[in-house]
C-alpha positions as CSV (number, residue, x, y, z in Angstrom):
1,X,-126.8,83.8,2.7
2,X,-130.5,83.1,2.6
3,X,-132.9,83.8,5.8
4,X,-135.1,81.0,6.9
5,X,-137.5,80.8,9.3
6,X,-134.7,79.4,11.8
7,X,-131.9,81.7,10.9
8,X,-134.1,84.5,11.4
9,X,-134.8,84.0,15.1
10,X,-130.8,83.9,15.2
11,X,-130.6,87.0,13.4
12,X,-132.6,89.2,15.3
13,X,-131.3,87.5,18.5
14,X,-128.0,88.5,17.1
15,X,-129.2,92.3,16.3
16,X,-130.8,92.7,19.7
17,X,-127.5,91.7,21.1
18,X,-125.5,94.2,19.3
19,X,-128.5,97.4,19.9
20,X,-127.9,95.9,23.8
21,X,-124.5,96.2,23.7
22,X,-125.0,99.9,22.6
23,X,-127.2,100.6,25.1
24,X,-129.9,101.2,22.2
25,X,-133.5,99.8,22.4
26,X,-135.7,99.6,18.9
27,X,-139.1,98.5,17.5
28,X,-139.5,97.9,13.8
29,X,-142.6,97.1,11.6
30,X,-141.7,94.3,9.5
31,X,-143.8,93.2,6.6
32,X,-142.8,90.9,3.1
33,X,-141.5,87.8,2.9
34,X,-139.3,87.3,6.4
35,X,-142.4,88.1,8.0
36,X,-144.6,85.5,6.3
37,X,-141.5,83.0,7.1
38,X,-141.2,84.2,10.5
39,X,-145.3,83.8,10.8
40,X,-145.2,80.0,9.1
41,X,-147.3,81.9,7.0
42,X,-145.4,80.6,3.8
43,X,-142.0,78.5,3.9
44,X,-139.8,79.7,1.7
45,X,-136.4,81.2,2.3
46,X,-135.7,85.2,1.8
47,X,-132.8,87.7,0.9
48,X,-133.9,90.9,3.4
49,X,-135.7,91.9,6.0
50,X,-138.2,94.2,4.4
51,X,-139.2,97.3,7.5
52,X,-142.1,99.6,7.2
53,X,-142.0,101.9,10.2
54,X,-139.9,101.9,13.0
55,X,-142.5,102.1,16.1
56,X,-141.8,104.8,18.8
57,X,-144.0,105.5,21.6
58,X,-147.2,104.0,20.2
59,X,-146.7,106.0,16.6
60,X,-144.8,104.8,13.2
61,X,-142.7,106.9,11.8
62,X,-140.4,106.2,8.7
63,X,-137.7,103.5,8.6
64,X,-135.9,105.7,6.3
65,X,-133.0,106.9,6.8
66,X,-132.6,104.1,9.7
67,X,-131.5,105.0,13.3
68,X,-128.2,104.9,13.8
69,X,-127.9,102.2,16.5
70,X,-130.4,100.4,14.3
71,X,-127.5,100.8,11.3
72,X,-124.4,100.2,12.8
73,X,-126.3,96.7,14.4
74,X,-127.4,95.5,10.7
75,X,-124.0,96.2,9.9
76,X,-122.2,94.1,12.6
77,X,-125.0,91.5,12.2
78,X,-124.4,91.3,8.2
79,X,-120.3,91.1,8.6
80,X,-120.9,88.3,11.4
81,X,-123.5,86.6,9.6
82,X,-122.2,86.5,6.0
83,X,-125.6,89.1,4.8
84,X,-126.1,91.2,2.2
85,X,-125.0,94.8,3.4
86,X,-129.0,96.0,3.0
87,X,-130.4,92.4,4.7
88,X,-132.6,94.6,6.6
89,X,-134.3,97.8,4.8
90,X,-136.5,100.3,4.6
91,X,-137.5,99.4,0.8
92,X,-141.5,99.7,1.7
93,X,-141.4,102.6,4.2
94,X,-143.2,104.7,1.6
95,X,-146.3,102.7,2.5
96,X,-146.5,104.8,5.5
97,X,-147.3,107.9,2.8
98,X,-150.5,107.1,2.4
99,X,-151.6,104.9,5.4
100,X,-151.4,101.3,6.1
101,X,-154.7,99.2,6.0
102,X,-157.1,100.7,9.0
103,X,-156.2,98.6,12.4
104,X,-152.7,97.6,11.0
105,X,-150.8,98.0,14.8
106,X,-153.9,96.2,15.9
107,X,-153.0,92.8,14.2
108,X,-149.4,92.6,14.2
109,X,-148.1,90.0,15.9
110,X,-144.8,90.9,18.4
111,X,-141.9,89.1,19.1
112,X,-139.4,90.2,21.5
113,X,-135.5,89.4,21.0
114,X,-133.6,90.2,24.3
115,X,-134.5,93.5,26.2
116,X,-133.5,95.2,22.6
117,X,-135.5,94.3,20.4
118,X,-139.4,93.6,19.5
119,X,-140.2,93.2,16.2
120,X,-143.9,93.5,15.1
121,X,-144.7,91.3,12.2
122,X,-147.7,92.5,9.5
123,X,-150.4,89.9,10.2
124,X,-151.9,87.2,7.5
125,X,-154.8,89.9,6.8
126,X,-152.3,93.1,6.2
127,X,-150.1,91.0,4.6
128,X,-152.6,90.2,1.8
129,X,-153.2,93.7,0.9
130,X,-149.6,94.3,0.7
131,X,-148.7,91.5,-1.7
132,X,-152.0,92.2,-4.0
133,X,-150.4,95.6,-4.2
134,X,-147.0,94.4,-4.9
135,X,-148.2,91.5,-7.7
136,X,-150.3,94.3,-9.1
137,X,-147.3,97.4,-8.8
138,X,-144.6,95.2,-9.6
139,X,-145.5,91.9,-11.1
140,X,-147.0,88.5,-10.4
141,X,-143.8,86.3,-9.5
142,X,-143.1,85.6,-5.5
143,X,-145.6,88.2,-4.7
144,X,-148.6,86.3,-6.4
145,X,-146.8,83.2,-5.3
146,X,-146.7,84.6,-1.5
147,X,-150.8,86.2,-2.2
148,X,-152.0,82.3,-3.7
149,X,-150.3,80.7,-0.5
150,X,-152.1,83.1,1.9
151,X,-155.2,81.4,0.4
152,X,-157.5,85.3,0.5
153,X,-161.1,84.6,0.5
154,X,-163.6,87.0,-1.6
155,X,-163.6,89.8,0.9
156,X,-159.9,89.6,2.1
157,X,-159.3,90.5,-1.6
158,X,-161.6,93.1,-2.5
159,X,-160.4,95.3,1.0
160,X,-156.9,94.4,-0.6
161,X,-158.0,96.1,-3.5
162,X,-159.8,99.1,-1.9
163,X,-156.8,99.9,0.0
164,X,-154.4,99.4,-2.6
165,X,-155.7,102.0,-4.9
166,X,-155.0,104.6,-1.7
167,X,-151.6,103.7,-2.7
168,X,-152.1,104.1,-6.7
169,X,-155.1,105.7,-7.5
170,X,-153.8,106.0,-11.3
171,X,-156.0,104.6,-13.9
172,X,-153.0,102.4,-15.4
173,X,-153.1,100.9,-11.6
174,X,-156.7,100.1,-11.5
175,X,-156.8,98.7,-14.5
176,X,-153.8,96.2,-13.9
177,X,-155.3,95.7,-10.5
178,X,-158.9,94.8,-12.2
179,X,-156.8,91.9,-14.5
180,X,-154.8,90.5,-11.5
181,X,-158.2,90.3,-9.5
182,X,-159.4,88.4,-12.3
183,X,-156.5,86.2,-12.6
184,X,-157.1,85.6,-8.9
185,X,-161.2,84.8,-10.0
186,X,-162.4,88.1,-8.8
187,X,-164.1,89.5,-11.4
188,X,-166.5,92.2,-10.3
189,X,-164.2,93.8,-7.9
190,X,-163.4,97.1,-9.4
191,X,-164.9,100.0,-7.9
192,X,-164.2,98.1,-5.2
C-alpha cells in the first residue's frame, strides 16, 4: 500500500493508538518524502516513513535500533494496514553522525496523534538540504524531483551545499555536488 497525504494522518493515528494501548509515549523526527506529503509540501504518494532521530527530552538520539514499543506498534500498524514490514525506518538516522543543518529542532513543524504520539516533520528549509544531498549521494530521480518542487532559491541551495559536504567531504562528493548545482543553474557554488 502506498501512503498519501490522507492515509498518513490514519496511520499515525493508528500507531499512537497501539503505543497508547502499551502504555508507551514516543517522539520521532521524520524527514523524506511522507514528510513533504504530510507538509503539502509535494503531492505525491510514498512507500515508508523515513525517521531521523527519535526525540527524548529536548535531545535526538538515534532511531536505530528502534524502541521497542515504537517496533512492536509499526508492526501491528503494518499487519492492520496492509504495509510494508519496514513502512517506518530509521534508513537516514546516520544523518545524526555528523549533525543536521544548524536550528533543525527550531523549524520542524509538530503534529500530535493522540496523547502517544508527536511527530516532528523536517521543515521546507531542512528538507532542501536533505534532498540536494540525496540527488547528489544517491541520484537525481524523486530526490531532484522532490528538490525542483521545493522551488530553492540561490541561497537555500548553496547552505544545502555547505552542509552537505559535512556529510561527504570526499572529493568524488564535491565534485558530483558541483555538477548537480549546475544542473540546478548554480554554477559558482563550490567552495561553497
Amino acid at each position: 500500500m502506498e501512503i498519501t497525504a490522507e492515509s498518513l494522518d490514519v496511520i499515525l493515528a493508528a500507531l499512537s493508538e497501539q503505543l497508547r494501548s502499551m502504555r508507551a509515549r514516543q517522539e520521532i523526527v521524520v524527514i523524506g518524502g511522507s514528510a513533504l506529503t504530510a507538509l503539502g509540501l509535494v503531492r505525491r504518494a510514498t512507500r515508508d516513513v523515513d525517521l531521523v532521530a527519535i526525540a527524548e527530552e529536548g535531545e535526538l538520539r538515534s532511531a536505530n535500533p528502534l524502541p521497542e514499543p515504537l517496533r512492536l506498534a509499526r508492526d501491528r500498524v503494518a499487519r492492520d494496514f496492509g504495509l510494508d514490514e519496514n513502512w517506518l525506518n530509521a534508513g537516514p538516522t546516520d544523518l545524526l553522525k555528523w549533525g543536521l543543518p544548524d536550528g533543525f529542532m527550531s523549524r520542524v513543524i509538530t503534529r500530535r496523534y493522540g496523547d502517544a504520539l508527536a511527530v516532528h516533520f523536517a521543515s521546507r528549509l531542512d528538507q532542501i538540504h536533505f534532498k540536494l544531498f540525496a540527488m547528489v549521494d544517491q541520484g537525481g530521480g524523486r530526490h531532484e524531483a522532490d528538490l525542483r518542487a521545493l522551488q530553492p532559491g540561490r541561497d537555500e541551495l548553496i547552505a544545502a551545499a555547505r552542509w552537505s559536504v559535512t556529510q561527504d567531504p570526499s572529493p568524488g562528493y564535491k565534485m558530483v555536488l558541483k555538477e548537480a548545482l549546475g544542473a540546478l543553474g548554480i554554477d559558482d557554488a563550490i567552495g561553497a
